[in-house]
LUMNU-41079 format. One record per residue (C-alpha): residue number from 1; residue in one letter; z, y, x. Coordinates in nm, 3 decimals, m for minus. Layout:
# residues N
PT   k r      zz      yy      xx
PT NUM A       Z       Y       X
...
This chain:
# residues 459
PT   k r      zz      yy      xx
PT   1 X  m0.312   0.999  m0.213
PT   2 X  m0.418   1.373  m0.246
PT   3 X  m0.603   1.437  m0.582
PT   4 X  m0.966   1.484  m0.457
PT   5 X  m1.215   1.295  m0.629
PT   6 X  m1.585   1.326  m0.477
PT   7 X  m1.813   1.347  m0.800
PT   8 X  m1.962   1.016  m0.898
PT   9 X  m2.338   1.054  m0.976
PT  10 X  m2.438   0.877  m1.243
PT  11 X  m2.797   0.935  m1.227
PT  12 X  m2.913   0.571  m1.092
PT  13 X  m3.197   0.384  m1.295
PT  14 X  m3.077  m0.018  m1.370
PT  15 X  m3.422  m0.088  m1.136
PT  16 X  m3.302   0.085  m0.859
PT  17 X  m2.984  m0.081  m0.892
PT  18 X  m3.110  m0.445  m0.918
PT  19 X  m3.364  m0.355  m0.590
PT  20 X  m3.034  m0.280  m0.407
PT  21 X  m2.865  m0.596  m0.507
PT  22 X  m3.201  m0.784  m0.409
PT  23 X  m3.242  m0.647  m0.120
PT  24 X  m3.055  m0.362   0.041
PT  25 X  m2.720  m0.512   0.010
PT  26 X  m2.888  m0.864   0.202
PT  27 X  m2.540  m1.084   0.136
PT  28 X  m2.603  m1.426   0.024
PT  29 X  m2.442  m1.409  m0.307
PT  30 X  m2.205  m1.723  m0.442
PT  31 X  m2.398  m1.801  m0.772
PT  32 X  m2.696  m1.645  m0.948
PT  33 X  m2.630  m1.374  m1.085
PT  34 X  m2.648  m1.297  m1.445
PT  35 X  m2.905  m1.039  m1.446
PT  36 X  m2.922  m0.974  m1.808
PT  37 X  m2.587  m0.889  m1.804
PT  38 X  m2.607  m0.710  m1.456
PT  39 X  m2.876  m0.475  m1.576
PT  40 X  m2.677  m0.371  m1.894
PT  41 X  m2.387  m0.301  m1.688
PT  42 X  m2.543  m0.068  m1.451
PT  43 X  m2.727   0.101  m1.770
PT  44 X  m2.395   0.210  m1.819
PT  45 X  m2.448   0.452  m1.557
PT  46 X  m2.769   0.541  m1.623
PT  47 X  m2.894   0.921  m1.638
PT  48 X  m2.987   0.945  m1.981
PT  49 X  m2.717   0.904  m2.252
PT  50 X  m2.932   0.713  m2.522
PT  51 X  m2.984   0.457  m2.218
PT  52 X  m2.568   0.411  m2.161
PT  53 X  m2.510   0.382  m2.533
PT  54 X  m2.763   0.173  m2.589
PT  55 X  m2.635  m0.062  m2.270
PT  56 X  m2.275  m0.027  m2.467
PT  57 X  m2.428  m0.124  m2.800
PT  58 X  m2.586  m0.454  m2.652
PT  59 X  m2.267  m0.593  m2.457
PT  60 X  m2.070  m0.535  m2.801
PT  61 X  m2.289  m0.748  m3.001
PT  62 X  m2.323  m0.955  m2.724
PT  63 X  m1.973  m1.029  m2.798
PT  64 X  m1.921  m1.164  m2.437
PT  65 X  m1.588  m1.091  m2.243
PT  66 X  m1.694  m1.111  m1.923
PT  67 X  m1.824  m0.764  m1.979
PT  68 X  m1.508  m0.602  m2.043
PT  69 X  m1.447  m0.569  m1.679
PT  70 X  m1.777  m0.310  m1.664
PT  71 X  m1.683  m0.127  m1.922
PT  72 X  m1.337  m0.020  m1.810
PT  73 X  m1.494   0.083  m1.492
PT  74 X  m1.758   0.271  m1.691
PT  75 X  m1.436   0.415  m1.899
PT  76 X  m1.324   0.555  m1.575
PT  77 X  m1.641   0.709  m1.446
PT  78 X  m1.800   0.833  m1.743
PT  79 X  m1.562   0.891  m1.964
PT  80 X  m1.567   0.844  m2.344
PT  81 X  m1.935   0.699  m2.398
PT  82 X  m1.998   0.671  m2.752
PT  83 X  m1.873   0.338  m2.895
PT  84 X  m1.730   0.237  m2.568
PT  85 X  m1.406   0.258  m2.708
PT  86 X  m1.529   0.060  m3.012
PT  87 X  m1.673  m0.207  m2.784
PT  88 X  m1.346  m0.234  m2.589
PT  89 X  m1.130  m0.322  m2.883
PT  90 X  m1.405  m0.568  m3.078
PT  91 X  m1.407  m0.747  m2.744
PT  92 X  m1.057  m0.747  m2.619
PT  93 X  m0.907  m0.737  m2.974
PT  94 X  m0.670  m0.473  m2.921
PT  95 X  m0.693  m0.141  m3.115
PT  96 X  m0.384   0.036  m2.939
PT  97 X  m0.542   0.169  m2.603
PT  98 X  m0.766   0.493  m2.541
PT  99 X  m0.759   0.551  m2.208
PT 100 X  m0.885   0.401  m1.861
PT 101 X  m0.500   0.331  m1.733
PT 102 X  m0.384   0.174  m2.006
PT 103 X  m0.753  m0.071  m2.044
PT 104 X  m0.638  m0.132  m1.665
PT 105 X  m0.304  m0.284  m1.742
PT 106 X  m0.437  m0.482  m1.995
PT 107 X  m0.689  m0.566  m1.793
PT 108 X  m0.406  m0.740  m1.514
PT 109 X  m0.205  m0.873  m1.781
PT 110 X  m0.511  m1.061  m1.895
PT 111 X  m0.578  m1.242  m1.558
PT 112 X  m0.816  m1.518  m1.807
PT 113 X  m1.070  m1.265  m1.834
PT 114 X  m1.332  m1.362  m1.532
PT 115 X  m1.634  m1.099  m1.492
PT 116 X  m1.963  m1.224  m1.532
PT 117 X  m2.155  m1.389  m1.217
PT 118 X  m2.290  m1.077  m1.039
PT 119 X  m1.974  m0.833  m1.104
PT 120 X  m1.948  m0.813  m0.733
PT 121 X  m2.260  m0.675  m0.733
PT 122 X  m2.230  m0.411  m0.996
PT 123 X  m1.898  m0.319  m0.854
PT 124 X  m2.073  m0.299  m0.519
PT 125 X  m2.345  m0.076  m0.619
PT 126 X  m2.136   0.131  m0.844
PT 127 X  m1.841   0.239  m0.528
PT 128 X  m2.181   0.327  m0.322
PT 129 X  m2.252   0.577  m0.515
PT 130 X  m1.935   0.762  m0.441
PT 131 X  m1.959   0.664  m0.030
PT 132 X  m2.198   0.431   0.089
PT 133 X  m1.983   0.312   0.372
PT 134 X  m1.814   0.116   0.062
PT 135 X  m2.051  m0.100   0.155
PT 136 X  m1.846  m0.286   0.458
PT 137 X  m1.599  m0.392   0.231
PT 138 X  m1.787  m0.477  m0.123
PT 139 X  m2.114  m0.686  m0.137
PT 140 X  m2.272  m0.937  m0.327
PT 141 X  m2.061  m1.287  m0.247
PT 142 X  m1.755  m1.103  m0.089
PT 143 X  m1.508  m1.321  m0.043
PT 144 X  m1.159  m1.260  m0.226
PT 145 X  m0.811  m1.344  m0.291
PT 146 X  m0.761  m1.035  m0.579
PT 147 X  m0.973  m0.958  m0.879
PT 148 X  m1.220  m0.742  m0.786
PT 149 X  m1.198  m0.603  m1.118
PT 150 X  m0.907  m0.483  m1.061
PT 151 X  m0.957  m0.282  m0.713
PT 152 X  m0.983   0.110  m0.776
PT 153 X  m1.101   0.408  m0.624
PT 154 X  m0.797   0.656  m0.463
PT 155 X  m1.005   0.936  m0.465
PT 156 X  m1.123   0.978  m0.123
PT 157 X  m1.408   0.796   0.104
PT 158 X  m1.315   0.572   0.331
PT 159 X  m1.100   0.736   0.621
PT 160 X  m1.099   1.040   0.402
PT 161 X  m0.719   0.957   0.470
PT 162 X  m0.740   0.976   0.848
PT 163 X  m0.525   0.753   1.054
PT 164 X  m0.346   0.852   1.335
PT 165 X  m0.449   0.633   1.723
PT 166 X  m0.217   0.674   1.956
PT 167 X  m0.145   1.040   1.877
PT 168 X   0.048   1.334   2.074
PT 169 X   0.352   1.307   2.121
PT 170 X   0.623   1.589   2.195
PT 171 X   0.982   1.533   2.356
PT 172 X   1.236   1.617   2.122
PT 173 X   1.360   1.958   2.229
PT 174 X   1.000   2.079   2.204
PT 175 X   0.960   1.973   1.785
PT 176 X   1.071   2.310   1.671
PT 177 X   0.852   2.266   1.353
PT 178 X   1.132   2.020   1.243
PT 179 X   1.429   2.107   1.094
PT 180 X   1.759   1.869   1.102
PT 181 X   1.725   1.746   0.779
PT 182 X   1.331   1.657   0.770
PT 183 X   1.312   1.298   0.694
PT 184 X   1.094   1.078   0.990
PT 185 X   0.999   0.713   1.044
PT 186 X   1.261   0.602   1.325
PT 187 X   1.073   0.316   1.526
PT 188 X   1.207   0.201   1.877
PT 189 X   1.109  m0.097   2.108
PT 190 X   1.203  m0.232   2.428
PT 191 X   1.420   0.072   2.459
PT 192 X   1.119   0.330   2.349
PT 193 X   1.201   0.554   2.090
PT 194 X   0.926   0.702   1.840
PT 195 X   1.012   0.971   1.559
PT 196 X   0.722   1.002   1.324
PT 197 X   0.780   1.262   1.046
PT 198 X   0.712   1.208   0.665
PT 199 X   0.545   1.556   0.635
PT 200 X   0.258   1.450   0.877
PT 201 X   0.245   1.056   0.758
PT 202 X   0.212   1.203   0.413
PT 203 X  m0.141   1.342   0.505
PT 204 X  m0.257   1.024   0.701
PT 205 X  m0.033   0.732   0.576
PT 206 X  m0.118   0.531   0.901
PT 207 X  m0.087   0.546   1.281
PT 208 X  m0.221   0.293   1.518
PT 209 X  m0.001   0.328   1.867
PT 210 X   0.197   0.149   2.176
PT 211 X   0.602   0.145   2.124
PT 212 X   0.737  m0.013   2.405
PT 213 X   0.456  m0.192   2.519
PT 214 X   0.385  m0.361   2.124
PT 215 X   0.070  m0.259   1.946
PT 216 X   0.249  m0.160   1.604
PT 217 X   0.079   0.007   1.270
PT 218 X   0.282   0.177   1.076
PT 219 X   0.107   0.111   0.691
PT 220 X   0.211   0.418   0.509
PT 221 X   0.165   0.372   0.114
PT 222 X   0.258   0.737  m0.050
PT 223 X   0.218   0.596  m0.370
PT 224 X   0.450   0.276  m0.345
PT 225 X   0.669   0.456  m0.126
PT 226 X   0.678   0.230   0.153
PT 227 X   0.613   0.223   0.538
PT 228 X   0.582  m0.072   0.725
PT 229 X   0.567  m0.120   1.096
PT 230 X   0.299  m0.443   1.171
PT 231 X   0.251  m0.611   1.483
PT 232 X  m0.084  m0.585   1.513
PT 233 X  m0.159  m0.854   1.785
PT 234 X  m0.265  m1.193   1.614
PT 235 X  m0.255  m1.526   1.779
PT 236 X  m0.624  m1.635   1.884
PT 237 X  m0.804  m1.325   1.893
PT 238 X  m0.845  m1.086   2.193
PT 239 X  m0.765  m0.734   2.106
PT 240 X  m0.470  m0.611   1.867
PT 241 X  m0.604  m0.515   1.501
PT 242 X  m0.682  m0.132   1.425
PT 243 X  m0.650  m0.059   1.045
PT 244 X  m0.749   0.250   0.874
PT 245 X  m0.765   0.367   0.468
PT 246 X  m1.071   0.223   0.302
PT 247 X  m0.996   0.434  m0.018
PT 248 X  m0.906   0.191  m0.257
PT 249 X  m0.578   0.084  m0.458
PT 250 X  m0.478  m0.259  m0.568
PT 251 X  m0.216  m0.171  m0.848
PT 252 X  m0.134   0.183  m0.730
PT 253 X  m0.092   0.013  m0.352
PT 254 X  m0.334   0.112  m0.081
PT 255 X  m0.568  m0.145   0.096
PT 256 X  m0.606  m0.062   0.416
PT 257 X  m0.931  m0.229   0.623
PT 258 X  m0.937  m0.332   0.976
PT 259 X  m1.238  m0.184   1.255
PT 260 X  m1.340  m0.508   1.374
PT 261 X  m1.386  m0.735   1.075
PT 262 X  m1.340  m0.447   0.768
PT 263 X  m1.152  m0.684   0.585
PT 264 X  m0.954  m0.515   0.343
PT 265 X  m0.550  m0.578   0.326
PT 266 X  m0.281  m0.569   0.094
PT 267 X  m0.039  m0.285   0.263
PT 268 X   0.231  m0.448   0.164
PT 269 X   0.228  m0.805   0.201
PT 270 X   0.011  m0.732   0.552
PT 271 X  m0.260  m1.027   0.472
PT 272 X  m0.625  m0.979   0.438
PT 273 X  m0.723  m0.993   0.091
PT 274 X  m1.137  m0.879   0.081
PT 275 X  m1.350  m0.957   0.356
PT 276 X  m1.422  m1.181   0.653
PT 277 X  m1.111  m1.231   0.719
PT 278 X  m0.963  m1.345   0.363
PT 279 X  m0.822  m1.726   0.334
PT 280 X  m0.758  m1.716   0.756
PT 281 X  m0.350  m1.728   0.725
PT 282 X  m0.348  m1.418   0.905
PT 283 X  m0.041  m1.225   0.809
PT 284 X   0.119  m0.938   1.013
PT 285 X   0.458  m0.971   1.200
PT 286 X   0.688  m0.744   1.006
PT 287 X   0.881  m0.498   1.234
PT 288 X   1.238  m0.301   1.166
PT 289 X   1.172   0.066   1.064
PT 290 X   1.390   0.268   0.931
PT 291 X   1.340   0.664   0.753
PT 292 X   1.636   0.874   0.837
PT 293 X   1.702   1.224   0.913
PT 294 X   1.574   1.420   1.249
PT 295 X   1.878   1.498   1.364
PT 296 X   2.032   1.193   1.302
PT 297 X   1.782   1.038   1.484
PT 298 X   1.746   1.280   1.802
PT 299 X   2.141   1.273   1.833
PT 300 X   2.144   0.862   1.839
PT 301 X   1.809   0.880   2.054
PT 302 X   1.812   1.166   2.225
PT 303 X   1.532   1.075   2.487
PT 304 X   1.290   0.988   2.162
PT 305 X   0.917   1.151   2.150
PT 306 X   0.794   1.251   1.818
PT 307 X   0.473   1.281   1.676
PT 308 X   0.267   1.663   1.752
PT 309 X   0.146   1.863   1.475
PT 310 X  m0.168   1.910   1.705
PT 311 X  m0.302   1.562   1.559
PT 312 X  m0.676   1.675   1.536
PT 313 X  m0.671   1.729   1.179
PT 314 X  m0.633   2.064   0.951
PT 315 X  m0.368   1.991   0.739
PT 316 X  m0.092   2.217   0.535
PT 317 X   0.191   1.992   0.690
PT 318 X   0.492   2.183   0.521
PT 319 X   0.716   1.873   0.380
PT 320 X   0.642   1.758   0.064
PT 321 X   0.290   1.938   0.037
PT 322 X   0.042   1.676  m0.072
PT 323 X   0.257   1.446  m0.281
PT 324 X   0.577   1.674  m0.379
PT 325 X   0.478   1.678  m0.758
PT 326 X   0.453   1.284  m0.717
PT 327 X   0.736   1.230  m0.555
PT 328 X   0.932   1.400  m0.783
PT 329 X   0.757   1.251  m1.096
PT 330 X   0.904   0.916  m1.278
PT 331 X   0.491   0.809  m1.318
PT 332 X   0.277   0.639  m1.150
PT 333 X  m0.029   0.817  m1.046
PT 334 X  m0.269   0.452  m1.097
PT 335 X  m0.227   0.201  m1.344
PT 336 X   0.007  m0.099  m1.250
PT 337 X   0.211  m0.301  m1.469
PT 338 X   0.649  m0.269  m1.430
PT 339 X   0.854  m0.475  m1.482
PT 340 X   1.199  m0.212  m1.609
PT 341 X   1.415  m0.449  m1.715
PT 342 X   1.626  m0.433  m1.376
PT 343 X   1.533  m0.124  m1.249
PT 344 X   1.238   0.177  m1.311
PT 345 X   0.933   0.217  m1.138
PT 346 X   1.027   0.455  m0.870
PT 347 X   1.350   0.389  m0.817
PT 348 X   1.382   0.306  m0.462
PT 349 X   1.501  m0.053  m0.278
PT 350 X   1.543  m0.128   0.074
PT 351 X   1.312  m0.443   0.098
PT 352 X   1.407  m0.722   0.362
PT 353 X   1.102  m0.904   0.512
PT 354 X   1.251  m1.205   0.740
PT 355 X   1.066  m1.502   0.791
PT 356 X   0.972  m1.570   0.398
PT 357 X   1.344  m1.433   0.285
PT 358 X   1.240  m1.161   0.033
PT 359 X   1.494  m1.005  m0.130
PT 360 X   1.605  m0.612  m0.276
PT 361 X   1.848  m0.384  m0.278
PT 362 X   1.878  m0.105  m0.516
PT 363 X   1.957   0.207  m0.247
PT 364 X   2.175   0.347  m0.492
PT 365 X   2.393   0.063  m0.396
PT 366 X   2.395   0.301  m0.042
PT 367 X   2.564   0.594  m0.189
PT 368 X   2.772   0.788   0.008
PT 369 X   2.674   0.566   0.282
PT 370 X   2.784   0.198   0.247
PT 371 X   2.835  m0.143   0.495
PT 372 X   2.743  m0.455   0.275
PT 373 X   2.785  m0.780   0.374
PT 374 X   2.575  m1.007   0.215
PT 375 X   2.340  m1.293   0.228
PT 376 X   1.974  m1.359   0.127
PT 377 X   1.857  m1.717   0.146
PT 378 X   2.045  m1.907   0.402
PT 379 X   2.126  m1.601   0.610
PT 380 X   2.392  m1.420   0.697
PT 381 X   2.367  m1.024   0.733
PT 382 X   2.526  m0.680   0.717
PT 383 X   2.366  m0.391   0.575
PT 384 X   2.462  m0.022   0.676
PT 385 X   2.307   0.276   0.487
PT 386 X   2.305   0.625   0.326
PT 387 X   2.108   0.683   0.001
PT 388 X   2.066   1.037   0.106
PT 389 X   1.863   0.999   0.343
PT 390 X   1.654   0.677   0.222
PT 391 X   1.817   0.482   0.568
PT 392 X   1.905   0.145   0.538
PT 393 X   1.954  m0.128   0.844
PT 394 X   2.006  m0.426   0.843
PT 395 X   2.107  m0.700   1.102
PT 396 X   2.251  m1.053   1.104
PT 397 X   2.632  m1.109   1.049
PT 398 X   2.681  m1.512   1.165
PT 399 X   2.972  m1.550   0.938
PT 400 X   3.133  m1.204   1.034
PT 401 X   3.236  m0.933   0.794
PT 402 X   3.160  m0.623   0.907
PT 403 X   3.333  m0.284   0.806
PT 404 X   3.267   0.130   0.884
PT 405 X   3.393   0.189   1.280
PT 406 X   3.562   0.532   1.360
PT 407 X   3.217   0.642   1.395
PT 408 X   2.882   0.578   1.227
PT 409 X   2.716   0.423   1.558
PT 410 X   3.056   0.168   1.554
PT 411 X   3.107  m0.158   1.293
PT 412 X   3.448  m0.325   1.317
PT 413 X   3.429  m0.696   1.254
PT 414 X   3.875  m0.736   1.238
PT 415 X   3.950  m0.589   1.602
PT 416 X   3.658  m0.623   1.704
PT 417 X   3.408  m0.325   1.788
PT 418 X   3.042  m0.378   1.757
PT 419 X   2.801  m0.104   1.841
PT 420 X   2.488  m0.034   1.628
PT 421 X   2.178  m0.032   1.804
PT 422 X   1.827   0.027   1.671
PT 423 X   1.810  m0.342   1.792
PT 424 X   2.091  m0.536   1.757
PT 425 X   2.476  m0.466   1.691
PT 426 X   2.594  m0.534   2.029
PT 427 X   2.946  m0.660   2.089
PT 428 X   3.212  m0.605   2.357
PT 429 X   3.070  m0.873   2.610
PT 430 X   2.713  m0.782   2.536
PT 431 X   2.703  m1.051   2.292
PT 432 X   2.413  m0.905   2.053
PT 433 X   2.308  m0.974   1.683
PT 434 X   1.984  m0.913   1.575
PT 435 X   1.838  m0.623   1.355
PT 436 X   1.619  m0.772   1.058
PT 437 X   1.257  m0.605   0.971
PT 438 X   1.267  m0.409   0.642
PT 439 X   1.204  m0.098   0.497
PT 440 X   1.207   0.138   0.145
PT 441 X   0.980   0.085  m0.097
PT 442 X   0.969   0.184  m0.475
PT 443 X   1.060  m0.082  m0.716
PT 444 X   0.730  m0.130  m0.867
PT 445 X   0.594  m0.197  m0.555
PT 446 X   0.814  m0.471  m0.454
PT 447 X   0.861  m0.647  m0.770
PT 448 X   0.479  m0.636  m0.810
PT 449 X   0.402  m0.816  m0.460
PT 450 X   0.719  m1.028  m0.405
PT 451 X   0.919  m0.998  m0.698
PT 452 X   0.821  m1.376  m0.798
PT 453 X   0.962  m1.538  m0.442
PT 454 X   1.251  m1.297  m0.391
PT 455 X   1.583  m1.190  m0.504
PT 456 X   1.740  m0.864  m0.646
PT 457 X   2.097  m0.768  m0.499
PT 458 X   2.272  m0.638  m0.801
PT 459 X   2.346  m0.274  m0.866
């Protein structure tokens, strides 16, 4: 997300803050809220300093926990308050941290520590100050799967990361801005073929569109490294979902919102987690993407259409302009806890998503580019990729084993010849087996969201 942080004015009186949560923000709240301890928590941001000290001071000797949650969001905002610090570690116990990342990974590995009744509130009123439309998706009595203590600010407003609705499109002898070995987003359906390149997605990290008559969104996360391509028609309701960036991270992974309901979603599990819409069972159809280079995408689709750089926006959309220091980096840019023991935060796995079948492989196992027959569950598949270029595929096998063909479009199965497809490997009499919805994503990501229900293909 590009490094642009609105200031946060911290001149608000704890009056004017409780008449909002009375009255301007008019959700019927859960539970009463504790105002004592909703007051002192928006003192925190109050204008004069001897008023946010004092506010510190009284939740230390309060010596409650369910105030810790306020003052690591104060920690962000406002910095080093005096005795903040001092507060933090009476209350928490721990004496090792000094910073606002590190009191947010204790904060998720300490999942026991519940705010006090009216946190929604404070958090609520706290976001507005930095864009009131933060108000669709945080009021008093939200409802919520995730801590709310733990959702973050990106550093932009909402849609200050502009999706892309059904943008222009080129044919592919007229993208002269890309070069052959420009990495894109290879999507094609029902025999439509879409090319959207990683130097524009990096600047909007979400386009709403048509491919081959399916309303698809591809969800874009820069920071987890992972694009996935939703259905975004749902069963029961009457118009596909249209999802944009509401400007806030869930453990350095973007939740994205939807126009009609603005629910917010987890990105990558594609269910609504804030909102309306949270505890319906919605969850978004997964689709096959794959990143690869632009000329070996144009040269195995030559009749594709790629994405314009006339998308409405003024953008520097040289590759690798917004996030190339990131990219590069081994950190994180926002807290989120890692588990290294199998592999590092950013090292990058091709993720399969197939009807509750979760399971990882590291790309390096790709190198050179690779055919690997394996399994995941109870099913059978073949997996054909190239590290270089971050492209994996992968499709079912039924019992086969599958090797390199003369050619890379070509798998052998013992005489055999099977053709590779962006949507099936089709055999000599048409026979056809189908290509499995996945897609790259950094390790962190993945072993955040589904490392607890999936499996990790070894190195």
């Amino acid at each position: 997300m590009p490094l642009r942080r609105p200031a946060l004015c911290a001149n608000f009186l704890v009056s004017a803050g409780l008449a909002l949560a009375a009255g301007l923000l008019a959700v019927e709240a859960r539970a009463e809220p504790d105002e004592e301890m909703l007051g002192r928590s928006l003192a925190l941001f109050a204008a004069q300093s001897d008023v946010r000290q004092g506010a510190v001071e009284e939740i230390r000797q309060s010596g409650r926990k369910d105030a810790i949650p306020a003052l690591i969001q104060a920690r962000r905002f406002l910095g080093d308050i005096p005795g903040i610090e001092e507060a933090l570690a009476e209350l928490t116990g721990n004496t090792e941290n000094d910073s606002w990342y590190e009191w947010m990974l204790w904060q998720q590995a300490h999942p026991e520590i519940v705010p006090f009744e009216g946190f929604d509130t404070f958090k609520a009123i706290v976001f507005q100050r930095i864009d009131l439309n933060f108000g669709l998706f945080l009021q008093p009595g939200v409802d919520h799967e995730i801590r709310l203590e733990e959702i973050v600010w990106g550093g932009v407003i909402k849609d200050g990361i502009p999706a892309l609705t059904n943008p222009a499109l080129l044919e592919a002898g007229a993208a002269d801005y890309l070069t052959d070995e420009e990495l894109v987003f290879g999507v094609k359906i029902n025999g439509d073929a879409r090319a959207y390149p990683l130097r524009i997605l990096d600047w909007h990290e979400m386009f709403n569109d048509v491919v081959g008559g399916v309303p698809v969104s591809l969800a874009y996360c820069t920071l987890c490294g992972s694009g996935i391509l939703f259905e975004t028609t749902v069963e029961g309701r009457d118009a596909p979902f249209v999802f944009g960036s509401s400007g806030f991270l869930y453990r350095s992974n973007k939740l994205m919102y939807d126009q009609e309901t603005h629910s917010l979603w987890n990105q990558f599990t594609g269910r609504p987690v804030v909102g309306p819409l949270t505890g319906s069972g919605i969850e978004l159809k997964t689709r096959p993407v794959a990143i690869t280079s632009w000329s070996a995408w144009r040269d195995a689709n030559p009749d594709t259409k790629v994405l314009s750089l006339e998308t409405g926006h003024q953008r520097d959309y040289r590759p690798g302009a917004p996030y190339g220091t990131y990219f590069s980096s081994p950190n994180l840019m926002f807290p989120a806890l890692v588990e290294e023991e199998k592999l590092q935060a950013k090292d990058y796995v091709f993720a399969l998503r197939s009807s509750g079948t979760e399971k990882a492989w590291p790309l390096t196992r790709f190198t050179g580019g690779q055919v690997i027959n394996d399994e995941a569950g109870i099913l059978d598949l073949v997996l054909i990729g190239d590290e270089a270029t971050r492209t994996v595929r992968a499709y079912r096998r039924d019992g086969q084993t599958f090797e390199q063909g003369e050619s890379p479009a070509e798998l052998r199965s013992g005489e055999t010849v099977w053709k590779v497809t962006e949507e099936a490997l089709v055999g000599p009499d048409g026979e056809q087996l189908a290509r499995l919805p996945g897609h790259i994503a950094y390790w962190f990501a993945w072993s955040g969201y589904l490392g607890d229900e999936g499996e990790v293909a070894a190195r």
